[in-house]
C-alpha positions in Angstrom: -27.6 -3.8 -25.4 -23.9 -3.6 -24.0 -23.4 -2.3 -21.3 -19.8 -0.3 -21.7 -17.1 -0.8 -18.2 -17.0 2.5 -16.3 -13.0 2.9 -16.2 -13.4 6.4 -14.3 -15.4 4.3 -11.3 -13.5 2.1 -11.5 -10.0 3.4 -11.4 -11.8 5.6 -8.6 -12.4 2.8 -6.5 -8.9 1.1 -6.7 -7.6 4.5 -5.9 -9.4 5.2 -2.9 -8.8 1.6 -1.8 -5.0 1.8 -2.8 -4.2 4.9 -0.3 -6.5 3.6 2.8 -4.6 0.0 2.1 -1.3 2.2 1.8 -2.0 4.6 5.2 -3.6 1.2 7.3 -0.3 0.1 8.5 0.6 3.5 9.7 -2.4 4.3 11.2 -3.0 0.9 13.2 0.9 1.8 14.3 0.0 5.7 15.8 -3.4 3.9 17.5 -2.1 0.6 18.6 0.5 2.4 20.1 -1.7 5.3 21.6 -3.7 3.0 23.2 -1.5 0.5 24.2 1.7 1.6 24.9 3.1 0.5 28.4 6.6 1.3 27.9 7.8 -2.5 26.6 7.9 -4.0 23.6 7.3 -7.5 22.7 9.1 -9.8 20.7 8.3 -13.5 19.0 9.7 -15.2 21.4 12.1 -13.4 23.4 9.3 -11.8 25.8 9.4 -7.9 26.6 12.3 -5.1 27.0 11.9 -1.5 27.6 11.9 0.4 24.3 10.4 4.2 23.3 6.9 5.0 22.4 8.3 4.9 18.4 10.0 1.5 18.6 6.5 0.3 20.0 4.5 2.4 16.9 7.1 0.9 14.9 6.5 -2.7 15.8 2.8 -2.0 15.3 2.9 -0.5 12.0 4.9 -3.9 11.0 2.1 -5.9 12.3 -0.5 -3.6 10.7 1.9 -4.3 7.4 1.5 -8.3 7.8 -2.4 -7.4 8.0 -2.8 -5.1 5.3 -0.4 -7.1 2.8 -3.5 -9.8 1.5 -5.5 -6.6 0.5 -2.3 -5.3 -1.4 -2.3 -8.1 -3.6 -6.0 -8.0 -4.2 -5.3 -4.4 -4.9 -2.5 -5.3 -7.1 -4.2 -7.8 -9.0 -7.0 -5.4 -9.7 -4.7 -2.8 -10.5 -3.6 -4.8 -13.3 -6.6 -6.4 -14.5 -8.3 -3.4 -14.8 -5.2 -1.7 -16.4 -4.6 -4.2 -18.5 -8.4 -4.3 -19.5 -8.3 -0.4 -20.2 -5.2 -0.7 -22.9 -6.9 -3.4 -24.4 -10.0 -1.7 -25.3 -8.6 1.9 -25.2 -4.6 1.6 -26.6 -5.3 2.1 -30.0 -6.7 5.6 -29.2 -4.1 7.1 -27.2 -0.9 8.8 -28.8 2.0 7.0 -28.3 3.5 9.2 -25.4 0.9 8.3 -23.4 0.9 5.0 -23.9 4.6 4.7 -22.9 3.8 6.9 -19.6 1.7 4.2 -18.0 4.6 2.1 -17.6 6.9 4.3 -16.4 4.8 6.0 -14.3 4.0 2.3 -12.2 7.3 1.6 -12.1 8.5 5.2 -11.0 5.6 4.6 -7.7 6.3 1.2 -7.5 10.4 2.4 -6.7 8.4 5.0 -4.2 6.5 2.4 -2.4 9.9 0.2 -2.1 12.0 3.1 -0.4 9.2 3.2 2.4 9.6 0.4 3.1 12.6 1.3 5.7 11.0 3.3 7.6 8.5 0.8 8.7 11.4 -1.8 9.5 13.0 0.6 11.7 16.3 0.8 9.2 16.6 4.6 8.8 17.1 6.5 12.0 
């Protein structure tokens, strides 16, 4: 007997892992900094200079970036496995609107998820 893949579990998952991976770097920022905050900040190589408490949260939210970026492409790649998997099996079925929606609907959040990025770096004041 076949067993048939669970999309809704599935796409469940990847969305509940998608937003924690999404909100890490934020919220190892807001702690690292809460916890750790001594009124410097420390470079690569150039040792420490007195910055604010959100120049600090905003070098530790870049960190928490670095650290949270290897679960990203996981995430990504089972994004579009599992995509990819559900059109294959399931495309023929949906009306054509819909079909064109998925697409532009990744691309639209994908454009979201890019003009974050600046607020993390420390580009937008």
């Amino acid at each position: 007997m076949k067993t048939p893949l669970r999309f809704r579990t599935i796409f469940l998952t990847l969305g509940i892992l998608s937003i924690l991976c999404l909100l890490s770097p934020a919220v190892i920022g807001i702690v690292a900094a809460t916890l750790t905050y001594d009124g410097n900040c420390y470079g690569f190589t150039d040792g420490a200079a007195p910055c604010s408490w959100w120049q600090f949260a905003q070098n530790q939210a870049f960190y928490g970036l670095l650290i949270a970026f290897i679960p990203a492409v996981f995430l990504l790649i089972g994004w579009l496995t599992t995509g990819g998997l559900w059109i294959a099996l399931r495309g023929r079925q949906l009306p054509a609107w819909q079909a064109a929606l998925i697409p532009l609907a990744a691309v639209a959040i994908g454009i979201l998820l890019i003009s974050f990025l600046p607020l993390f770096a420390g580009l937008r004041r």
